[in-house]
C-alpha positions in Angstrom: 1.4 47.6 24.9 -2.3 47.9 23.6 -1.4 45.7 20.8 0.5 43.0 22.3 -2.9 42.9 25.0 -5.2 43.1 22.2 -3.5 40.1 20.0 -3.4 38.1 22.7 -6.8 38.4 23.9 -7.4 37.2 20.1 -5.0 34.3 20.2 -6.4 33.1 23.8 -10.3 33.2 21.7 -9.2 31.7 19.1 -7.7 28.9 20.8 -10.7 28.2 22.9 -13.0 28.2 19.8 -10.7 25.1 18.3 -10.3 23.3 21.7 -14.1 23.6 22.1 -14.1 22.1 18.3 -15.2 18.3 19.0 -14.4 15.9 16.1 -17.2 14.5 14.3 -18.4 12.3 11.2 -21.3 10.6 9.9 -23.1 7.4 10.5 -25.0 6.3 7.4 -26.5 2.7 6.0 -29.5 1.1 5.1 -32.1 -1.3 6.5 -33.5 -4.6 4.9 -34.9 -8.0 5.3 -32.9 -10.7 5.9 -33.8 -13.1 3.9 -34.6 -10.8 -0.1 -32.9 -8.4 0.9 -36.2 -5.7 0.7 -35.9 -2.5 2.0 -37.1 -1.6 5.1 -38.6 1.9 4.9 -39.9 3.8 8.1 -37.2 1.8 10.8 -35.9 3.8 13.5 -31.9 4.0 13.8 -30.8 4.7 17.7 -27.2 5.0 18.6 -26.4 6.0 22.1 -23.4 5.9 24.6 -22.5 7.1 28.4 -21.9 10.9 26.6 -24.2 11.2 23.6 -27.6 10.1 22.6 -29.5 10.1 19.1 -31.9 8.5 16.5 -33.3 8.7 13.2 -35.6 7.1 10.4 -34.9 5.3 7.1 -36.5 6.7 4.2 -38.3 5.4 1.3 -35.2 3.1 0.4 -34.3 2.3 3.4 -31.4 4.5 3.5 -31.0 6.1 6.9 -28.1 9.2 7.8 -27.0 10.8 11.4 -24.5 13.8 10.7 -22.6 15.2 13.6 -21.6 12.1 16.0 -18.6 12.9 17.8 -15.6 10.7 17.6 -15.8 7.6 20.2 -17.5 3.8 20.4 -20.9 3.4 20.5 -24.0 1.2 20.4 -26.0 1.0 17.5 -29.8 -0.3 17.0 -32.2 -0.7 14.1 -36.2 -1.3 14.8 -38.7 -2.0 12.4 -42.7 -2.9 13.2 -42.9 -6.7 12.9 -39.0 -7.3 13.1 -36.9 -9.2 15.4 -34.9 -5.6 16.3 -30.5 -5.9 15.7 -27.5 -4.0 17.0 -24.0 -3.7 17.0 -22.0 -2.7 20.2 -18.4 -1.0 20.2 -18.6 0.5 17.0 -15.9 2.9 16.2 -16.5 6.5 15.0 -13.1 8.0 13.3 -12.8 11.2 12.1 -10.8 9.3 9.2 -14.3 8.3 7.3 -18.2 7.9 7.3 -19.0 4.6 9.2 -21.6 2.7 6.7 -23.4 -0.3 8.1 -26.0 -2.2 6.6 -28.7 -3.7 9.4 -30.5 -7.2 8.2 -33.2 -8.1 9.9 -35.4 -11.1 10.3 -39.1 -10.9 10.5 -40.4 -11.6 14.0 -43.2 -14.8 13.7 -44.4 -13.8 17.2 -47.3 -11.4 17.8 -46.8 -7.8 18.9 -47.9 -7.3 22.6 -45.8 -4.6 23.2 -44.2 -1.4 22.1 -41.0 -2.5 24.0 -38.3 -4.2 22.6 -34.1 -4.6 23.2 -32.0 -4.9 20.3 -29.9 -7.9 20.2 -26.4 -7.4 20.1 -24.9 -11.3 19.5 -22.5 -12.1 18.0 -23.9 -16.2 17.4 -26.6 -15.3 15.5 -25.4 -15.3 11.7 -26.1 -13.1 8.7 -27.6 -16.0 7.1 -31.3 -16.7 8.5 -31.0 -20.7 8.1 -28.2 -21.4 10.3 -28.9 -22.3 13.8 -26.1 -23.6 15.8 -22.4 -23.6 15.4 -22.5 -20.5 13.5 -22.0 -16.5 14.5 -21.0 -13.5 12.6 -17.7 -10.9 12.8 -17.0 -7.4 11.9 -13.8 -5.8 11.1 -13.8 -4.2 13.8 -13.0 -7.8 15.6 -10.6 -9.2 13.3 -8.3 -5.1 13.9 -9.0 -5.9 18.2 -8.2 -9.3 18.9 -4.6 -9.3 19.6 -2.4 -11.1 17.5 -5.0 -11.0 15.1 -3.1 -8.5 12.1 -6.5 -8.1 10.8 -6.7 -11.7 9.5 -10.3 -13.4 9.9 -8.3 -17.0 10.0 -5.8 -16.4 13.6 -9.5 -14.5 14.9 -11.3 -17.5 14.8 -8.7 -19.3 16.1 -10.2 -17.9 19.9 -13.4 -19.6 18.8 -14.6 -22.6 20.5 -13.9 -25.6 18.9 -11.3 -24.0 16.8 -7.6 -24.5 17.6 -5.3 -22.6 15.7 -1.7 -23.6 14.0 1.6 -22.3 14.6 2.2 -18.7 15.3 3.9 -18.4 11.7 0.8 -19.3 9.8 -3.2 -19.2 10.3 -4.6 -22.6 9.7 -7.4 -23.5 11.3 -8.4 -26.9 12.8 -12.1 -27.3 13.3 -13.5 -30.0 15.8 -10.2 -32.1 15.2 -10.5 -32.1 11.3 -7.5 -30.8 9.3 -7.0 -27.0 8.4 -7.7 -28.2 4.3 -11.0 -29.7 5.0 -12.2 -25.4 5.9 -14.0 -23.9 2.6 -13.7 -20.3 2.1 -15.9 -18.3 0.1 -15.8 -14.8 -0.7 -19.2 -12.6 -2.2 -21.2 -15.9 -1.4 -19.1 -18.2 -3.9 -16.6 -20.9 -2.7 -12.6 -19.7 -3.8 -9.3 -21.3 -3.5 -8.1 -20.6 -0.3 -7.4 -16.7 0.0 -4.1 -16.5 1.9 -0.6 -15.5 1.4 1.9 -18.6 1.0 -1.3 -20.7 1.1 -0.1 -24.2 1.6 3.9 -23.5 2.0 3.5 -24.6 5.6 0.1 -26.2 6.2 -2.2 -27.4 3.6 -5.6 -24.6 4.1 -4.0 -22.3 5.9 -1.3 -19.5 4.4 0.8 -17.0 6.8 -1.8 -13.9 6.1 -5.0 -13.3 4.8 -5.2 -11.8 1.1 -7.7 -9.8 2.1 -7.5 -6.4 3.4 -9.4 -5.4 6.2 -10.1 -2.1 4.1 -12.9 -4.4 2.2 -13.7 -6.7 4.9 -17.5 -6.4 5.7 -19.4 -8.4 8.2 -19.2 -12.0 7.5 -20.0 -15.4 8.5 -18.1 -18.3 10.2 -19.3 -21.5 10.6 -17.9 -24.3 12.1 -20.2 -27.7 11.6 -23.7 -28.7 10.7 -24.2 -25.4 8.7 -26.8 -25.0 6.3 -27.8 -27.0 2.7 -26.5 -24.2 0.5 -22.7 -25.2 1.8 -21.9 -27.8 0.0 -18.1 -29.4 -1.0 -17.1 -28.2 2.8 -16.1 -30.3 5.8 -15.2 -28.9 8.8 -16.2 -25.7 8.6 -16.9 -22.6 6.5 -15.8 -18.7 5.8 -18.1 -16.8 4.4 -16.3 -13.4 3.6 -18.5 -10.4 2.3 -16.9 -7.4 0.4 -18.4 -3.7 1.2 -19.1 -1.3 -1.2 -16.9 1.9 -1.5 -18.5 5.3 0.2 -20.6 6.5 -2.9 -21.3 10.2 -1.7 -17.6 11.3 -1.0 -14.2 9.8 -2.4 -11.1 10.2 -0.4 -7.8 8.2 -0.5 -5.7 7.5 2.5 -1.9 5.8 3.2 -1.6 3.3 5.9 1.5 1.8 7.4 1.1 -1.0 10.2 2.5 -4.5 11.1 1.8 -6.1 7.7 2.9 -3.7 5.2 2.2 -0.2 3.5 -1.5 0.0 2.1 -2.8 2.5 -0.4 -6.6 3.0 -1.0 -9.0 4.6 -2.1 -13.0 4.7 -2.5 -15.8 6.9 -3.9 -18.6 7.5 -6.3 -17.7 7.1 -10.1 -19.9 10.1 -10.6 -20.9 12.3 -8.2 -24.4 12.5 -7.7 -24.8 8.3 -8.4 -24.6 5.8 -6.7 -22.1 3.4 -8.2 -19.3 3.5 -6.2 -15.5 1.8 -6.5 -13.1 0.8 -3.5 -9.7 -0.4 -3.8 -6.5 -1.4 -1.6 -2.4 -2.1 -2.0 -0.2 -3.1 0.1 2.9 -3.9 -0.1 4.9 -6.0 3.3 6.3 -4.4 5.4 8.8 -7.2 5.7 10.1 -6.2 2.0 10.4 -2.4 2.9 12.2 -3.2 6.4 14.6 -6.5 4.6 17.4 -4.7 4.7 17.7 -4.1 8.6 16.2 -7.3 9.5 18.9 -9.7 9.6 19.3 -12.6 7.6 16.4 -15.7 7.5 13.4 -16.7 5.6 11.1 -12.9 4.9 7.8 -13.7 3.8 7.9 -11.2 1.0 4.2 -9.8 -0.4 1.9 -7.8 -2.2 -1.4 -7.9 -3.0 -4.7 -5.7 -4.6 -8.1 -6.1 -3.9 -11.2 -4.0 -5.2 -14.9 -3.8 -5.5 -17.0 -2.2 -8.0 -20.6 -1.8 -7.4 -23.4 -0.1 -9.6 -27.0 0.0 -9.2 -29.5 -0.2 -11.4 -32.6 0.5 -10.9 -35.0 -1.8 -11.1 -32.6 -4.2 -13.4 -31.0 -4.6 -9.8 -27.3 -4.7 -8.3 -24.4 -5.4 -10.2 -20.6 -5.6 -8.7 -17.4 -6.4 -9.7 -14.8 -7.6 -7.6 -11.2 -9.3 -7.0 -8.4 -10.2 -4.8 -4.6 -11.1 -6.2 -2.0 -11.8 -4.4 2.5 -11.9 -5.2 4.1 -14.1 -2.4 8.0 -14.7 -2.3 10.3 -16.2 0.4 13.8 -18.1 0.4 17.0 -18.1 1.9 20.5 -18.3 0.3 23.1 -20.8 2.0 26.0 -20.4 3.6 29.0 -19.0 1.7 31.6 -20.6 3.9 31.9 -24.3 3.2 34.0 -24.5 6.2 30.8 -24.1 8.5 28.5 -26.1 6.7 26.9 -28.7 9.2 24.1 -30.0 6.7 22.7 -29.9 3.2 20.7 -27.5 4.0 23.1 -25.0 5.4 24.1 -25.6 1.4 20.9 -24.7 0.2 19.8 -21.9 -1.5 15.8 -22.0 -1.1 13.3 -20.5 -3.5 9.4 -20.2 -3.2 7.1 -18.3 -5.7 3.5 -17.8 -5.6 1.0 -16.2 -7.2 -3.2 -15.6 -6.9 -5.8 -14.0 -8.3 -9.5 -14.4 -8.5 -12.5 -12.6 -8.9 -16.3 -12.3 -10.2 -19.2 -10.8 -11.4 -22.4 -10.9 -9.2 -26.0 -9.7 -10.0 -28.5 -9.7 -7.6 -32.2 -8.4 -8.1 -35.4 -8.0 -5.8 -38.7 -9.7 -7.4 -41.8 -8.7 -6.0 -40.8 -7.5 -2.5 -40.9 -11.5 -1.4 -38.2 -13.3 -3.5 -34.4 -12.5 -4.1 -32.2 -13.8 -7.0 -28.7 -13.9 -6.6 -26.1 -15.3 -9.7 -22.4 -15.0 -9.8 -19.7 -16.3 -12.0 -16.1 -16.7 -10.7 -12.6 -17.2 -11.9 -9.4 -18.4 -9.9 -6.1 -19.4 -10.7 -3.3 -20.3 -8.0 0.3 -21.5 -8.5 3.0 -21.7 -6.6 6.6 -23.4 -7.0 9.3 -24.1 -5.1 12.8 -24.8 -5.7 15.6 -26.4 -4.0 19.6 -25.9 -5.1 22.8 -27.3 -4.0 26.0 -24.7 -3.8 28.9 -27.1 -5.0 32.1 -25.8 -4.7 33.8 -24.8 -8.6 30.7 -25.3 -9.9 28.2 -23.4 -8.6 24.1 -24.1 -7.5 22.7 -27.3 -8.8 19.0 -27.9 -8.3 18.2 -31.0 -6.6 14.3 -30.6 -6.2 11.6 -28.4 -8.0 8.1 -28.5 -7.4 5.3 -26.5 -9.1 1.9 -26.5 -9.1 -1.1 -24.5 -10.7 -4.6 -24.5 -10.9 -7.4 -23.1 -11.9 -11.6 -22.7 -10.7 -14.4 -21.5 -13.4 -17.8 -21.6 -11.7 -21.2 -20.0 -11.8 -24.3 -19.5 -9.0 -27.2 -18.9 -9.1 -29.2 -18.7 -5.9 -33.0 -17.6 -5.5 -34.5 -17.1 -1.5 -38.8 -16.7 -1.5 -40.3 -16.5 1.7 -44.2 -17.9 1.4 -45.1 -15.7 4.4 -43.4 -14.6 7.8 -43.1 -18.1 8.9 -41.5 -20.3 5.7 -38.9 -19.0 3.5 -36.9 -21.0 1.4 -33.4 -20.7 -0.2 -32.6 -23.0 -3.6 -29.8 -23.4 -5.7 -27.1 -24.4 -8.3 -23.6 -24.5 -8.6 -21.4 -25.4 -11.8 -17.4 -25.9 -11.3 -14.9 -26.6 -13.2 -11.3 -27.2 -12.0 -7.9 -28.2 -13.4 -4.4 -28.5 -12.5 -1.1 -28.7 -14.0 2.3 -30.2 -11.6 5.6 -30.8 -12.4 7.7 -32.5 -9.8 11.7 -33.6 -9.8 14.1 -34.8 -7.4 17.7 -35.7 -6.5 19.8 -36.9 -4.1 22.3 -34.4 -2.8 24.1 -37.1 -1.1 25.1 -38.7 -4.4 27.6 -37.1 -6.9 26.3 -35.6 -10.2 22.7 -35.3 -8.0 20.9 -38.0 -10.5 17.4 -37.8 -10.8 15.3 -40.1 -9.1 11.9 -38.5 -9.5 10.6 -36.7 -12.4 6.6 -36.8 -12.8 4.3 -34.3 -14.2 0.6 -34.6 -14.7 -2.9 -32.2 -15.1 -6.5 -33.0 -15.5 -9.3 -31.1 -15.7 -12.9 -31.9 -14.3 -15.9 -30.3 -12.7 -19.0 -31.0 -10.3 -22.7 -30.1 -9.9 -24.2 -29.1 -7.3 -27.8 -28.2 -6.1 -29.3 -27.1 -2.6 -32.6 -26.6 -1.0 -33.8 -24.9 2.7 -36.8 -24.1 4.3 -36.9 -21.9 7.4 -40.5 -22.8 9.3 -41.5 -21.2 12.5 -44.5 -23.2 13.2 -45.6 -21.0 16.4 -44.3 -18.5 18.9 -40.4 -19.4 20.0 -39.6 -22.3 17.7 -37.9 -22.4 14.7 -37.1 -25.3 12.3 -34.6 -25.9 9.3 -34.9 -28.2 7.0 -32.7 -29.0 3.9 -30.5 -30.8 1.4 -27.4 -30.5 -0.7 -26.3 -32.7 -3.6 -23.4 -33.0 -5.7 -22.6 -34.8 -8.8 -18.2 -35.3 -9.0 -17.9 -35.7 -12.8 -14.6 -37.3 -12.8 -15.5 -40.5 -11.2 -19.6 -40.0 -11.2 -19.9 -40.0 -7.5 -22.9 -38.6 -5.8 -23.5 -37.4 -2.4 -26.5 -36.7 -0.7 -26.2 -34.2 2.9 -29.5 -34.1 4.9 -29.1 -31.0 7.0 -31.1 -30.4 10.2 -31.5 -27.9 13.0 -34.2 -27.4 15.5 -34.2 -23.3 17.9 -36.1 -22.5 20.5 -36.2 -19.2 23.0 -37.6 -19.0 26.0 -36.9 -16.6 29.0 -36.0 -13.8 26.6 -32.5 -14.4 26.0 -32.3 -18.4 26.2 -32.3 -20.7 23.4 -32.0 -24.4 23.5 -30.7 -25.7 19.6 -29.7 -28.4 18.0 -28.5 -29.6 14.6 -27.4 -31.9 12.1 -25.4 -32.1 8.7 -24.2 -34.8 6.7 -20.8 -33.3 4.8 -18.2 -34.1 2.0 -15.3 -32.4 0.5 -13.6 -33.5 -2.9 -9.7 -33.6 -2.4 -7.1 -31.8 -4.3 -7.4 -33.5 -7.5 -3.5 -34.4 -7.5 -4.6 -36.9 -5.0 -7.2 -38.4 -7.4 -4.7 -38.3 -10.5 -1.8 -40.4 -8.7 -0.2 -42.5 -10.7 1.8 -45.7 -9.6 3.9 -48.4 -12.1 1.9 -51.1 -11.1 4.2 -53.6 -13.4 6.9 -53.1 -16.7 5.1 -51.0 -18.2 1.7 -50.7 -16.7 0.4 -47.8 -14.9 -2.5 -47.4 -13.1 -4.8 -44.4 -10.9 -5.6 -45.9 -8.2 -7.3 -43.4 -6.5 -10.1 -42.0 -9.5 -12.7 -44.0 -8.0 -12.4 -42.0 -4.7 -15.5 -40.7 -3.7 -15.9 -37.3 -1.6 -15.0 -37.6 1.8 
């Protein structure tokens, strides 16, 4: 009896001690300058909520670390002597993994009067320090709450004002009225075909998912009209998409399965000790696992693999690696019964394949604690076909259409941002691109016996573009702030030139008001099918009617 009382005394205690047993993990990041990206050392980190309370200091490198935060949302802010202070609000603390957060803040041009000072948390001030209306930043954390968003940046933004999104089955984006292709997306700070799967199937610019995975997502940009002189070959709007580095003090690997498909991942340091660091993702749909119960229609059918590799060096800089790749397939097969076939298309076995990759190699290093140097060079193919066939009865499928198109995108960056003193700053660059494309397109009539052809074209051409960029940032006194810049571009195929003033004008007053204003002249080169068009002007003669076509 002795026993039994003594063993379950020990059973009740233990049982406390793991219910008292609060889940915890760490908060860790760095702080830096906006606009070089400088360390910030000596900034005071404060993250609070209704339960729990606490604060730290970065160290020499900017570097900051809170161990022991229980599990839950809080509010996070970064201060530094002679910066405008930032936060984030309703960030998530798992038990899953360290939360890593890197704070960028923008030197204050007002003079300090007081000790007291309120972070801001909002979410239309951008990462990038020349934009000043029409612009605001996301986390991931948005793009996993909004609902119905599957972690894809593209149907987020669709709550945006001025944005209205597509159908539910895809995530194009229409801007101010403009169509979803006239959106650029870059990814790392370089301009990429766009990054979704089945881009184009359904709406040119927009795809049914993102290729991205929200396991790399990091905050990011989105702009959507008179954004600043570095974007350039963009109309209505523009994604800027940043990668984070993997967790280089811990690796760990983890299986999720949601909505979109089965994802595999991992991060950590290469060496323990160092701080290179890799992070990569899998995932496979979830509508290709589940295709068997679903019952019979069009499955968008994917996979797709993104990673990041980052090592520092010392003084010689950052270097990292990174890529996104995508393997799309959808169809259906027709009807066996001829007896219920009510159209050609209930006759129709439909195929569409797809594939994507791209990816780069950027380097960015610190010079003198005022200016920042930033060059990448990127590679991107896409290609896609799609194929129509007819089921005749005794003979079999006969295809009637096939369509295929590929292309490709080389191009290097540079970019360098000085800032003169704490009120001008300037951002300059270059871009050099080269594209090409390859299409082969035939067609026939189902409604004619034998289905002869009465298209068969094919054509490719390659060609590139310059481009160059200059910003200033000047806060002449007190609450104002004004932007000033230009972009040009040089389209080698036909020689045009363009030539996009960009303006903006901010002033606060009252603490939290602003009154902006802004201005951005903007061209887009088409998808150069539409500039290699050929028509049969006479026996004989063909012409390209639309090579002189400038950007529009």
């Amino acid at each position: 009896m002795k026993i039994h009382s003594v063993l379950f005394l020990f059973l009740v205690v233990c049982w406390n001690a793991i219910m008292a047993q609060v889940p915890s993990q760490i908060i860790r990041g760095t702080v830096v300058d906006r606009s070089t990206g400088v360390s910030l050392p000596g900034a005071t980190i404060h993250i609070y909520s209704s339960e729990y309370s606490h604060g730290t200091v970065s160290n020499t490198e900017g570097i900051f670390r809170i161990s022991g935060v229980p599990v839950g949302r809080y509010t996070i802010e970064a201060r530094f002597v002679g910066y405008e202070p930032l936060g984030y609000a309703e960030v998530l603390v798992s038990s899953a993994r360290p939360v890593v957060l890197e704070f960028r803040l923008l030197e204050s041009v007002s003079e300090i009067e007081s000790v007291e000072v309120k972070a801001q948390i909002r979410k239309d001030i951008p990462l990038n320090q020349m934009a000043t209306l029409s612009a605001r930043t996301f986390t991931v954390e948005e793009t996993r709450r909004y609902a119905g968003g599957f972690d894809d940046p593209g149907r987020m933004a669709a709550s945006y004002a001025g944005v209205a999104g597509g159908s539910p089955n895809d995530n194009a984006l229409s801007i101010r009225g403009n169509a979803p292709k006239a959106l650029s997306w870059r990814v790392e700070g370089v301009t990429v075909p766009n990054p979704n799967h089945f881009a184009g199937m359904l709406v040119e610019g927009g795809g049914i998912v993102s290729l991205l995975s929200g396991q790399l997502l990091n905050n990011s940009d989105f702009y959507t009209g008179a954004f600043p002189a570095e974007y350039g070959n963009a109309l209505s709007g523009v994604f800027d998409m940043n990668l984070r580095a993997g967790n280089n003090e811990k690796r760990g690997w983890g299986l999720q399965i949601g909505t979109l498909g089965a994802e595999v991942f991992g991060e950590g340091p290469f060496v323990k000790g160092k701080k290179g660091s890799y992070l990569i993702n899998y995932r496979y749909a979830t509508t290709a696992l589940l295709k068997d119960l679903i019952p019979e229609g069009q499955l968008p059918i994917y996979q797709d693999l993104n990673f990041k590799l980052w090592f520092p060096a010392g003084k010689a800089g950052i270097f990292s690696v990174w890529g996104l790749a995508g393997i799309d397939l959808n169809g259906s097969d027709p009807v066996a019964d001829s007896s219920e076939w009510e159209s050609t298309w209930d006759r129709t076995k439909y195929t569409w394949k797809g594939r994507i990759a791209m990816g780069g190699v950027k380097h960015k290093i610190i010079l003198s604690g005022k200016t920042a140097i930033s060059t990448s060079i990127t590679a991107a193919m896409n290609q896609f076909s799609q194929t129509l066939e007819l089921l005749v009865p005794g003979t079999g499928l006969i295809e009637y259409e096939y369509l295929r198109n590929f292309t490709t995108n080389l191009s290097f960056r540079s970019v360098m941002t000085h800032r003169f003193s704490r009120r001008l700053s300037n951002r300059s660059g270059f871009v050099i691109g080269r594209s090409g494309y390859d299409i082969k397109a035939r067609a026939s009539d189902p409604d004619i016996p034998g289905l002869p052809l009465i298209q068969d074209n094919s054509g490719n051409g390659i060609t590139g573009h310059l481009q160059g960029f200059t910003q200033f940032r000047w806060a002449p006194g007190g609450n104002l702030i004004l932007t000033g810049g230009l972009n040009s571009m040089v389209f080698l195929l036909n020689n045009s030139v363009t030539i996009e003033p960009r303006f903006g004008i901010d002033y606060r007053f009252l603490n939290e008001n602003r009154i902006s204003a802004a201005y951005g002249n903007h061209g887009q080169i088409e998808p150069l099918p539409a500039y290699f068009y050929s028509l049969e002007t006479a026996p004989g003669v063909i012409s390209n009617p639309n090579l002189s076509l400038s950007p529009t």
